[in-house]
C-alpha positions as CSV (number, residue, x, y, z in Angstrom):
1,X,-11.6,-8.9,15.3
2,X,-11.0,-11.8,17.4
3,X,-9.2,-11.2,20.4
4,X,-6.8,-12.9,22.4
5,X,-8.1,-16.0,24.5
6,X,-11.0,-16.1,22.2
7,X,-12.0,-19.4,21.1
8,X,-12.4,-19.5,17.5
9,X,-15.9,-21.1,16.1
10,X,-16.4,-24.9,15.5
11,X,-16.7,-25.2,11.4
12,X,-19.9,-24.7,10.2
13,X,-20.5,-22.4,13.9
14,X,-21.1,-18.7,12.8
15,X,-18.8,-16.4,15.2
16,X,-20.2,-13.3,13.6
17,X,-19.3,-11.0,11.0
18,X,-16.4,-12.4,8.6
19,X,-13.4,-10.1,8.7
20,X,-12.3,-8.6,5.4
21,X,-8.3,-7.7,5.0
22,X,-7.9,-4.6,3.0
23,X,-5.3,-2.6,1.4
24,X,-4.8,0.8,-0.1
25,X,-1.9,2.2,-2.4
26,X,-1.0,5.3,-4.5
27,X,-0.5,3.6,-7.9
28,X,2.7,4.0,-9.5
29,X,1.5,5.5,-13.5
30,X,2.8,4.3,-16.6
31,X,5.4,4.6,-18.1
32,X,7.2,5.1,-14.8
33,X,6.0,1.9,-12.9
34,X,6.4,-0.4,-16.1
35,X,10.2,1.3,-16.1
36,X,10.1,0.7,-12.2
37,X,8.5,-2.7,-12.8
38,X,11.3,-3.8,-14.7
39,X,14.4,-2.3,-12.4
40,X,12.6,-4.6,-9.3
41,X,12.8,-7.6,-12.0
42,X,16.4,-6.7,-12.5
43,X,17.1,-7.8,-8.5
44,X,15.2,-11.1,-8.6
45,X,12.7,-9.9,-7.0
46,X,9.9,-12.5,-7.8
47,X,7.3,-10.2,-6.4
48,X,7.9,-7.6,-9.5
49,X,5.7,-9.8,-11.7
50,X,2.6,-10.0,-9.4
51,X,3.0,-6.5,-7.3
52,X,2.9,-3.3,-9.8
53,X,5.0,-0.1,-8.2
54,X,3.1,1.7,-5.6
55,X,3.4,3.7,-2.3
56,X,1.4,1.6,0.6
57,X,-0.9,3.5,2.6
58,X,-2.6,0.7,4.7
59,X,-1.8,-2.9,4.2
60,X,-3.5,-5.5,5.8
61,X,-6.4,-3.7,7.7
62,X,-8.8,-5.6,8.8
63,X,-12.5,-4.8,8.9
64,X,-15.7,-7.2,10.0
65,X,-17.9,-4.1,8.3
66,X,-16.7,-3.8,4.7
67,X,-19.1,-1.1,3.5
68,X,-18.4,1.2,6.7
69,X,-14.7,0.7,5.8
70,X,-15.3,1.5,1.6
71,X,-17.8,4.0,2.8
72,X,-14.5,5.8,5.0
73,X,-11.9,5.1,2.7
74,X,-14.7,7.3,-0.2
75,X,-14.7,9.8,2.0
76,X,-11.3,10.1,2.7
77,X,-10.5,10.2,-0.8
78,X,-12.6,12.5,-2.0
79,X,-11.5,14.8,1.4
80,X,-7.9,14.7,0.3
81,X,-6.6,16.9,-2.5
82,X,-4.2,15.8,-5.4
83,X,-0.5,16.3,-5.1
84,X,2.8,15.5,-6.1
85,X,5.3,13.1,-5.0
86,X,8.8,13.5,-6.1
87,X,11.1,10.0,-6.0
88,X,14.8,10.5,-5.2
89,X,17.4,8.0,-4.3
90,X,17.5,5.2,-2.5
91,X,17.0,3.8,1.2
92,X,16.7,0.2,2.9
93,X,15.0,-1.1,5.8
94,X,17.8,-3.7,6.7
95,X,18.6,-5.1,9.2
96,X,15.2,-5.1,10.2
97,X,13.7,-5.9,7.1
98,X,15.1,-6.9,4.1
99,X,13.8,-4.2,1.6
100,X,15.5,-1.3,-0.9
101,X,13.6,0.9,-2.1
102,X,12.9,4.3,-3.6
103,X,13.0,6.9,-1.2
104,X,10.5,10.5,-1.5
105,X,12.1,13.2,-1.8
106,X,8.4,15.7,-2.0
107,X,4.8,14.0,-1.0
108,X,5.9,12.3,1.8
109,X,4.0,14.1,4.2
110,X,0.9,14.0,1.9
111,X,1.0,10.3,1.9
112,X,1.7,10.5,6.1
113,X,-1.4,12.9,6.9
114,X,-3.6,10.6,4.5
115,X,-2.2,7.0,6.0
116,X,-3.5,8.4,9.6
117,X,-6.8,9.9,8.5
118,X,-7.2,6.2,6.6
119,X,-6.5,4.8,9.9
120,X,-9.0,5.9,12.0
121,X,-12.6,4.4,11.7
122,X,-13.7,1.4,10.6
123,X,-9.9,0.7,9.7
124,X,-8.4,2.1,13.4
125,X,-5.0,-0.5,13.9
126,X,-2.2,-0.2,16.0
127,X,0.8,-0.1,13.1
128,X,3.4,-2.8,13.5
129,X,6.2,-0.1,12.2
130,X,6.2,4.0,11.9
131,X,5.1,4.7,8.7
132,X,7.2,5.5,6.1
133,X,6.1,6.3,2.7
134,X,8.5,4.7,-0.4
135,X,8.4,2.4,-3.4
136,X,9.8,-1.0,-3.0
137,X,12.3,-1.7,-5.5
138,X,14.0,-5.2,-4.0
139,X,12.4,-7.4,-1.2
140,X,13.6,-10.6,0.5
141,X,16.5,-11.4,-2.1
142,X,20.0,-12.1,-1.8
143,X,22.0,-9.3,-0.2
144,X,23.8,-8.7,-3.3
145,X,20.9,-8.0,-5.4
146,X,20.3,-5.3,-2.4
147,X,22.8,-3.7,-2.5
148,X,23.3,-3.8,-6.5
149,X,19.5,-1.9,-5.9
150,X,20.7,0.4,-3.9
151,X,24.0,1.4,-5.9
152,X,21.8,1.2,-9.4
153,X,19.2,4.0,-8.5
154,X,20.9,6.0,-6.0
155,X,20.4,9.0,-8.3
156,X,17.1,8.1,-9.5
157,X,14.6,10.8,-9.9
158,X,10.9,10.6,-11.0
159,X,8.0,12.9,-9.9
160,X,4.0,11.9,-10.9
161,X,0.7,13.6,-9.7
162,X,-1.2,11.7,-7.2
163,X,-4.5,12.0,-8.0
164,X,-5.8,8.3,-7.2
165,X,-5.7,5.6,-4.6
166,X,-6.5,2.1,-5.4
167,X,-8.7,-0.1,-2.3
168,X,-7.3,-3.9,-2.5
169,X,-9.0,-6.8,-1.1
170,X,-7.7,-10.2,-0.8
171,X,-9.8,-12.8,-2.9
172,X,-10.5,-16.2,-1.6
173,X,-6.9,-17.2,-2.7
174,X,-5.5,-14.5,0.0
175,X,-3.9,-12.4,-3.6
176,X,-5.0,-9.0,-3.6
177,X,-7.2,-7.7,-6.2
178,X,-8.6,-4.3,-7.1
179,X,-11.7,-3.5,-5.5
180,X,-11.6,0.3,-6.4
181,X,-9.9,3.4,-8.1
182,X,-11.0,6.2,-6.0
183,X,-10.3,10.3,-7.2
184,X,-8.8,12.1,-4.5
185,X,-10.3,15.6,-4.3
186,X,-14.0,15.0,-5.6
187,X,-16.8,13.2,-4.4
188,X,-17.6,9.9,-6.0
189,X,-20.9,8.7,-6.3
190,X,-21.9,5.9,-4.4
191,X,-22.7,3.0,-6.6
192,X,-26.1,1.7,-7.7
């Protein structure tokens, strides 16, 4: 990473190692994220055509040794056994951050204990906010629309087996796109 007071390469200068940004998720599984898919629709949210329903783990780490961090992020999968989370009711993040969402009613910990063991390696950051596992179901849109998403699935209840995590990268365009679907509880094999 570069740090503060560095000076940043002239172009066509190499100043080592390129930095990769990664993310990793619990996937929400059909037919509950389509069904969540279309509640975040519901509240304008233009983010619910482009970002499917998932529980963040790590967003944003960086890394300037990719297969160290993939290599880690393996190994913590297959280290972590499946489990359950149970969604119930709402939350929000406001004032500090404009955000409803689906709150976790069982699994939280789960997801807690595997953010931190994510975090330490290759992908080692100091977190901007505490963790705190949930599903996003309105982001950044008119405070009506928030608090319509709060009242609409305050007595919302879904539960679904964890048994995956998804590793994101950011393409050249800075979107995120699926690098891998890692098993939790198994070792994968390394690719050829």
């Amino acid at each position: 990473m570069r740090r503060t007071g560095e000076v940043p390469a002239a172009p066509g200068e190499s100043s080592g190692p390129a930095e990769e940004r990664l993310g990793i998720v619990i996937p929400v599984p059909e037919p509950l994220s389509g069904e969540l898919g279309r509640a975040r629709a519901s509240y304008d949210d233009p983010l619910a055509s482009v970002v499917a329903p998932h529980i963040t783990l790590v967003t944003g780490g960086l890394t300037d040794d990719l297969a160290g961090a993939t290599a880690h992020v393996r190994a913590v999968a297959a280290a972590t056994a499946p489990f359950t989370v149970r969604l119930h009711g709402t939350g929000t993040f406001r004032p500090v951050s404009p955000v409803v969402y689906l709150a976790l009613a069982e699994g939280g910990d789960a997801c807690a204990r595997l953010h931190r063991r994510l975090l330490e390696g290759p992908l080692e950051a100091e977190p901007t906010f505490d963790y705190h596992p949930h599903v996003t179901l309105a982001q950044e849109v008119a405070e009506a629309c928030l608090d319509r998403a709060m009242a609409d699935m305050a007595g919302f209840t879904a539960e679904f087996r964890v048994d995956t995590i998804g590793l994101f990268q950011t393409d050249a365009s800075g979107l995120w796109a699926l690098r891998e679907e890692l098993p939790l509880g198994r070792a994968t094999e390394a690719p050829h």
